[in-house]
N, C-alpha and C positions, 0 to 999 in steps of 0.2 A: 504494500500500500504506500501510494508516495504522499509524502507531508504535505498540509496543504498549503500553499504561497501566502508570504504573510503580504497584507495590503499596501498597495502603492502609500509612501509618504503622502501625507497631506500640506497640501502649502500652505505655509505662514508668510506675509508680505507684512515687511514694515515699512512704512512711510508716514509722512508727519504734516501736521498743516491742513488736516479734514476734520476730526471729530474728539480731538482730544488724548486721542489712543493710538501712537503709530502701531499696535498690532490687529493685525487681521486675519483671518482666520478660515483656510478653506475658505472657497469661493461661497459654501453653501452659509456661512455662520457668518461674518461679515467681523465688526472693530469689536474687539474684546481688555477690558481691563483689564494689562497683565496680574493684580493683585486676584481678578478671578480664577486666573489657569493656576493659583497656590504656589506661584516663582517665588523664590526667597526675595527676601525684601531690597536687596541691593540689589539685584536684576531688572526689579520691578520700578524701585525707584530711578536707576539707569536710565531706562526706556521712557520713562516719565519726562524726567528732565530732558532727557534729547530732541522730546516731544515739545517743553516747554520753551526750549533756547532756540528752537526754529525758528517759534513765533515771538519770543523778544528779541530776536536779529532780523527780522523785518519792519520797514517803515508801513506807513496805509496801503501804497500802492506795490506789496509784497514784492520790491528790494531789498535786498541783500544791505545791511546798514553796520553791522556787529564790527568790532573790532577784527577779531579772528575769520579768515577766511572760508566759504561757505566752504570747503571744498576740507578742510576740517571738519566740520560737522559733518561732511557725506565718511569720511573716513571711521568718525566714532559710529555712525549708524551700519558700516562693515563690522566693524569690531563686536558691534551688539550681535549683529545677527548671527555670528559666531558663536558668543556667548548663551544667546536661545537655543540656537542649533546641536550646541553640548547637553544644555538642559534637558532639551526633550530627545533625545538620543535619535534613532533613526526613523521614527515615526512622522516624522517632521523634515521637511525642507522651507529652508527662509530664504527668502528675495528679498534683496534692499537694491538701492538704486548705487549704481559703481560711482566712487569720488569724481568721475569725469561726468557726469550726469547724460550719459547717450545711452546705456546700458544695464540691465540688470547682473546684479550677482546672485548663484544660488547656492546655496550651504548646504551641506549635507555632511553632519555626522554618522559614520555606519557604526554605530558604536551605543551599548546600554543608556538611557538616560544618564546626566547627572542628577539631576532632580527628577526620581520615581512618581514624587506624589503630585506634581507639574504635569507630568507626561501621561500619568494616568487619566486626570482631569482634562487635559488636551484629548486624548485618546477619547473618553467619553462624550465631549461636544463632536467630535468628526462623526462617532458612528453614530450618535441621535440626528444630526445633521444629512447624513448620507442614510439612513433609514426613511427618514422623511421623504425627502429626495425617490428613494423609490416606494414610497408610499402613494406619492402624487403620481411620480410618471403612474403606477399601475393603474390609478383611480382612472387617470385623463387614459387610458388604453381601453379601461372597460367600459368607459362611460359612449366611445366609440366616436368615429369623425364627424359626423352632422353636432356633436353635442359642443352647445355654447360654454365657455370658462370666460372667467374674468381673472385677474389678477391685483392686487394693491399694494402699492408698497406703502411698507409701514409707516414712516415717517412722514413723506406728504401726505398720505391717506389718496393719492391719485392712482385712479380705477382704470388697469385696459381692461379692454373685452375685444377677443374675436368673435369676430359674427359665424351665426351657426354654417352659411356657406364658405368659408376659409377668410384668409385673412386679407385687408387690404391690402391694394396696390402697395403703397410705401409702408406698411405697419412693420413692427418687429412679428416675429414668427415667436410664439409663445408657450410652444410645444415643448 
């Protein structure tokens, strides 16, 4: 009997300057406070402050104003994502944006957690998240293609809807 394959990493993206949180989490789960994923508290507070020093190195019309050069700051947010990417051992791959800002870098630890009870907690947002995920697709498969769905996103509370004959001309495809 062969073992069964353990699950593709889940991607973590850090980036800073949307919502408070550069951690993000699987495309399915979205900005997460690292204090929730149980990082020890200098990881968390890390990621915090690098989150905060973006936005007091910016003037209103988001230039670069700081002493220290932006390109510093791209450096510490590699550093971090290194540092997450030990944490939660190989479950996990992080993207942060390369010091040259044209590029992503992606981390990948193949290697145990450092922090178990992080990675475990990570672990259980991906697969509630990705059960979900095939919760819906199966629902929108049985419900069958004539059948109308809407979608809202949380935060605006802005509703699409495909029409029961398919989707508009220019709509996104919501399948």
């Amino acid at each position: 009997m062969t073992p069964a394959a353990a699950p593709a990493p889940a991607l973590v993206r850090l980036f800073v300057g949307h919502v408070g949180t550069p951690v993000w989490l699987d495309d399915l789960i979205g900005p997460v406070d690292p204090a929730r994923l149980g990082l020890d508290a200098l990881l968390a507070a890390d990621l915090l402050r690098w989150e905060a020093d973006w936005h007091d190195s910016r003037d209103a019309h988001l230039r670069w104003t700081a002493a220290t050069p932006e390109a510093e700051h791209r450096h510490r947010g590699v550093a971090l994502a290194e540092r997450l990417a030990a944490a939660l051992g190989r479950a996990a791959v992080v993207e942060v944006d390369e010091p040259g800002g044209s590029a992503t870098r992606r981390v990948h630890v193949d290697a145990p957690p450092r922090q178990p009870a992080a990675a475990e907690t990570f672990g259980a947002l991906v697969r509630a998240a990705r059960a979900e995920e095939e919760r819906v697709r199966a629902a929108v498969a049985a419900a069958g293609p004539g059948a109308r769905s809407r979608v809202v996103a949380p935060v605006s509370g802005v509703e699409f809807r495909r029409p029961a004959a398919g989707p508009e001309p220019d709509a996104p495809d919501l399948s």
